[in-house]
C-alpha positions in Angstrom: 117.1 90.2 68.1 114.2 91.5 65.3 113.9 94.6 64.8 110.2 95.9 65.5 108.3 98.3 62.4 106.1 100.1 64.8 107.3 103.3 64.1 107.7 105.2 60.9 109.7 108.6 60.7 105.6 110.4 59.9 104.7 109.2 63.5 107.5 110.9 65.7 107.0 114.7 66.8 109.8 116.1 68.5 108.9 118.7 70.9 111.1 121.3 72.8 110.0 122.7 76.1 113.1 125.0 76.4 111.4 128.4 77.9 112.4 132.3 76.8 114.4 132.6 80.3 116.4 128.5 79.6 119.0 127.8 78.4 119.0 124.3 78.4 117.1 121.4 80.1 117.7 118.2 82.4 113.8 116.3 82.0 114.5 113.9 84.4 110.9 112.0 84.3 107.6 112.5 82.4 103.9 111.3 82.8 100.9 111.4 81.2 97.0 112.8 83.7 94.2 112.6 80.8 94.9 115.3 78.2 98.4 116.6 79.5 101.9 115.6 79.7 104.0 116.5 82.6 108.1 116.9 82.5 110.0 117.8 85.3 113.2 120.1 84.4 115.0 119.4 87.4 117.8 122.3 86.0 115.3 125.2 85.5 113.6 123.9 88.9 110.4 123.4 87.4 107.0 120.6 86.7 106.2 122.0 83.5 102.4 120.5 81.8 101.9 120.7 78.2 98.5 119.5 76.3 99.1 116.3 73.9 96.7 117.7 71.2 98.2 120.8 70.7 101.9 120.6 72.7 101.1 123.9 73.9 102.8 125.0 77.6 99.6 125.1 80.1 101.5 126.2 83.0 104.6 125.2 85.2 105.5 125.0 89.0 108.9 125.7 90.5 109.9 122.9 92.8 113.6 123.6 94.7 114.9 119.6 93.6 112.4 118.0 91.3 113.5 114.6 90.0 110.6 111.9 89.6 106.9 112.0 88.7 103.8 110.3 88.3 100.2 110.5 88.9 97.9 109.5 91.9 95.5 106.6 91.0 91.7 108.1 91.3 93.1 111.6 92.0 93.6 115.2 90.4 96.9 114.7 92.3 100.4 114.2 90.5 103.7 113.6 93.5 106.9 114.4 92.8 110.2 113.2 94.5 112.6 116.1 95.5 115.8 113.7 96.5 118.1 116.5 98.3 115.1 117.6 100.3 113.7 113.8 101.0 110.9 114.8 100.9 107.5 113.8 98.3 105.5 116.8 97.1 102.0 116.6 96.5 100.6 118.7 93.8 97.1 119.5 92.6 96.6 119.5 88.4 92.5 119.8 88.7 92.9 124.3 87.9 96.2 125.9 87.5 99.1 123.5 89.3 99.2 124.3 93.4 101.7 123.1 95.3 99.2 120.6 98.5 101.8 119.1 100.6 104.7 117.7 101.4 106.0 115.0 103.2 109.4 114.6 104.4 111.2 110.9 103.7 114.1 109.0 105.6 116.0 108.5 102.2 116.5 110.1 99.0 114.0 108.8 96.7 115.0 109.8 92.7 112.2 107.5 91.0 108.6 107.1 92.1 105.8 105.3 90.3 102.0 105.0 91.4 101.6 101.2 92.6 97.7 101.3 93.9 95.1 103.3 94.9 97.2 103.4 98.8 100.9 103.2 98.0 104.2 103.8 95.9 107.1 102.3 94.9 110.1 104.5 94.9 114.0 104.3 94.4 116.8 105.3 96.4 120.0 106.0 94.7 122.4 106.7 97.2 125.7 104.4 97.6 124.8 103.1 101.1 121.0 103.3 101.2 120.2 102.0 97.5 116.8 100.3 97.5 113.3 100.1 95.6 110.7 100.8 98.7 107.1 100.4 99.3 105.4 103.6 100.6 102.4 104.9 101.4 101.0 108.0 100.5 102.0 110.0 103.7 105.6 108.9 102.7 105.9 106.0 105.1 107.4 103.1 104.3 105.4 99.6 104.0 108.6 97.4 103.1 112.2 97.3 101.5 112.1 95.1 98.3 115.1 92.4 99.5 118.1 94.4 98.4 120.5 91.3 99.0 120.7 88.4 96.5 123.5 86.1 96.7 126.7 87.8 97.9 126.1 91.1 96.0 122.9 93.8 95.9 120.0 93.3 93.6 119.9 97.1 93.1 123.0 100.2 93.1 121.2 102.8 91.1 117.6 102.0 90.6 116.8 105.4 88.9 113.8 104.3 87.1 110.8 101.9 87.8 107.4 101.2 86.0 104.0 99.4 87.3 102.0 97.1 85.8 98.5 96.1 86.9 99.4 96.5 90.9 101.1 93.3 90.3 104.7 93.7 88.9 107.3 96.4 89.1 109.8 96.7 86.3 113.1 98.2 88.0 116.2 99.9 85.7 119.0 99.8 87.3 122.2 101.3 86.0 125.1 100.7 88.2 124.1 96.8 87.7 122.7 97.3 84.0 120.3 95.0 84.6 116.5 95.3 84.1 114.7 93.4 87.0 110.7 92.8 87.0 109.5 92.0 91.2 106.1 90.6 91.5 103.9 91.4 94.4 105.6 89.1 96.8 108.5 90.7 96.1 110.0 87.5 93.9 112.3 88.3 90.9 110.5 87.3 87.7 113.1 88.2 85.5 116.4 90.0 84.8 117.8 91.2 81.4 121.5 91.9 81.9 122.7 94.0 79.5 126.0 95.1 77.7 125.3 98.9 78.2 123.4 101.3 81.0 119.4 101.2 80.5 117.8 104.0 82.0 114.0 105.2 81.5 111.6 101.9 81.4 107.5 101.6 81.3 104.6 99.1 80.8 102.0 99.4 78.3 98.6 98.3 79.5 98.8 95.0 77.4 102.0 94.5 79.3 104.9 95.1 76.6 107.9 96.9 78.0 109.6 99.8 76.7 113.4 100.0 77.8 115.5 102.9 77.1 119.0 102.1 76.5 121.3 105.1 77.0 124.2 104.5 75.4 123.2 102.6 72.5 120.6 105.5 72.1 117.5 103.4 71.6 114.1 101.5 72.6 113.7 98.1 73.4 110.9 96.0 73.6 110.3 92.9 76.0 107.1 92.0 74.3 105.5 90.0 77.2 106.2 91.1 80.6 105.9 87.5 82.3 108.7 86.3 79.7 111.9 89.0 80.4 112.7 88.2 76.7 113.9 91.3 74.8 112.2 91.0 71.2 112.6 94.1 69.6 113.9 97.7 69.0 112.7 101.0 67.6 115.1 102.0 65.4 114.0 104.6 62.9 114.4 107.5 65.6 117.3 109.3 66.4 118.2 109.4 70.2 120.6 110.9 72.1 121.0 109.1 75.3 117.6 108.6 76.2 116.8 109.5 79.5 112.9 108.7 80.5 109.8 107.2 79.0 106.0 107.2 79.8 103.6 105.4 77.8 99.8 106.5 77.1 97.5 105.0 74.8 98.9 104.7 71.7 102.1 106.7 72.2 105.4 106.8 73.6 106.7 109.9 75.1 110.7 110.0 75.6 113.4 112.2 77.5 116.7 112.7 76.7 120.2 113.6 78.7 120.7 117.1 79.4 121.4 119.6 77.5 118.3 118.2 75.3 115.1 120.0 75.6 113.5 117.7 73.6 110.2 115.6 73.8 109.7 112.8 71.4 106.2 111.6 70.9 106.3 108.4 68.7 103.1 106.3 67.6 103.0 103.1 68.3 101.0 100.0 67.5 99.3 97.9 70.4 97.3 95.4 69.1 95.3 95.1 73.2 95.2 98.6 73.6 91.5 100.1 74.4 90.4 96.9 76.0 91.1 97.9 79.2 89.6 101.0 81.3 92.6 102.4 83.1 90.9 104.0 86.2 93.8 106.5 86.9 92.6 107.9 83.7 89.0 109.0 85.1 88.6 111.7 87.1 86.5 110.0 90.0 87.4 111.1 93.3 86.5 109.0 96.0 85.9 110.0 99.9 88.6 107.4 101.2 91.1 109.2 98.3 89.6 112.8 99.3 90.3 112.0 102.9 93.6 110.7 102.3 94.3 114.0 100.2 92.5 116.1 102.9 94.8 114.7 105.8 97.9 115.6 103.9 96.8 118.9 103.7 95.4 119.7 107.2 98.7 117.9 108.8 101.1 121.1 107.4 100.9 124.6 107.1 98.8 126.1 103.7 101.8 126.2 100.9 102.3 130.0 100.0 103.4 130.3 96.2 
């Protein structure tokens, strides 16, 4: 393997987003909605945003089980997963954080990554249910991902999943410590199998993927996602066990294992990036995407907070 230079110890800012009333943390995802970052704290019970100029707190939510995050394409929308509840909670980020609405799940879905402008792909940790689904926004689900491949399942603990151009979801699965990349018809592309338990994984919008490695307490980088060939690490930070990663133009931003409270923001170098307009980026909301939001809302009871 070559090591990759992207990184230099001036271009990694460590935040922490330990609160006055915390004593420590468990940030079990993070993503990135235009000029803010979002963690959830699953320990404290809370979807906390922070802006990325300044990494000052902007406000939090308390959520009984948070776990996974991401935003809604062409929405002020982010969802969160809330496994023990099985249920997907919708939350508005255009003022102050409300809580929308909430839709209840037949399995307990830890990770969840926006897919399309309609649907999500989430993952289901449990022993006996373990599988990467395709739902829609309402929380129904559209198809299984073929959870059978030879005589032993493709997934066990698919914990965390990344998108890439509506075509290709990048799976990180650590009860089989293998990275696997499914294409639209639902085909394996790839699998890395590695020596040691991966954990948070994303795409950058050139198509390099970021995997975290937990107990080797580093990045790895598959340089071209249609290859599967890991071709480089970042190794001038110090991790300890890595726990989630989301990428935004020109950055990394990383989680580690509980008790960490820290956020690591690293710099890196895409040579593509800026060349394409990421819609989800744009606050445009449509009248199919208001509608879809409206209905979620108008089919439960107003949230009191």
């Amino acid at each position: 393997m070559t090591h990759s230079s992207d990184t230099n110890c001036e271009n990694i800012s460590p935040l922490s987003v330990l609160l006055p009333d915390e004593r420590s943390c468990l940030l079990t995802d993070i993503c990135i909605e235009r000029e803010y970052f979002f963690v959830v704290d699953n320990v404290n019970r809370r979807v906390k945003r922070y802006r990325k100029d300044d990494n000052c707190l902007q406000d939090y939510i308390f959520l009984e089980d948070p776990c996974g995050i991401c935003k809604l394409f062409l929405s002020s929308h982010i969802v969160v997963t809330e496994p023990c509840n099985k249920q997907l909670t919708y939350v508005s980020v255009e003022g102050n954080m409300i809580l929308s609405s909430r839709r209840k799940t037949n399995k307990k879905y830890s990770a969840i990554r926006c897919l399309d402008e309609t649907r999500l792909v989430v993952g289901c940790c449990e022993l006996a249910d373990a599988s990467v689904d395709i739902l829609d926004y309402t929380g129904k689900v559209h198809r299984t991902i073929n959870s059978k491949e030879k005589e032993y399942p493709l997934f066990v603990t698919p914990a965390c999943l990344a998108c890439f151009n509506e075509e290709y979801v990048v799976i990180s699965d650590s009860g089989t410590r293998n990275v696997t990349c499914i294409n639209k018809n639902d085909k394996v592309e790839w699998i890395i199998k590695l020596k040691c338990s991966p954990s948070g994984v994303c795409v950058s919008k050139s198509g390099i993927v970021y995997i975290c490695l937990y107990n080797e307490n580093k990045i790895v980088t598959v340089d071209n996602i249609h290859n599967g060939n890991i071709a480089g690490s970042i190794d001038d930070i110090r991790l300890k066990n890595p726990l989630s990663i989301s990428h935004s133009t020109g950055s990394l931003f990383i989680t580690e294992e509980m008790p960490s409270d820290r956020i690591f923001q690293i710099q890196i170098d895409d040579p593509f990036e800026g060349r394409v307009v990421d819609l989800s980026n744009i606050h445009l909301i449509t009248t199919t995407d208001h509608q879809q939001i409206s209905s979620l809302i108008s089919e439960e009871e107003e949230p009191q907070l």
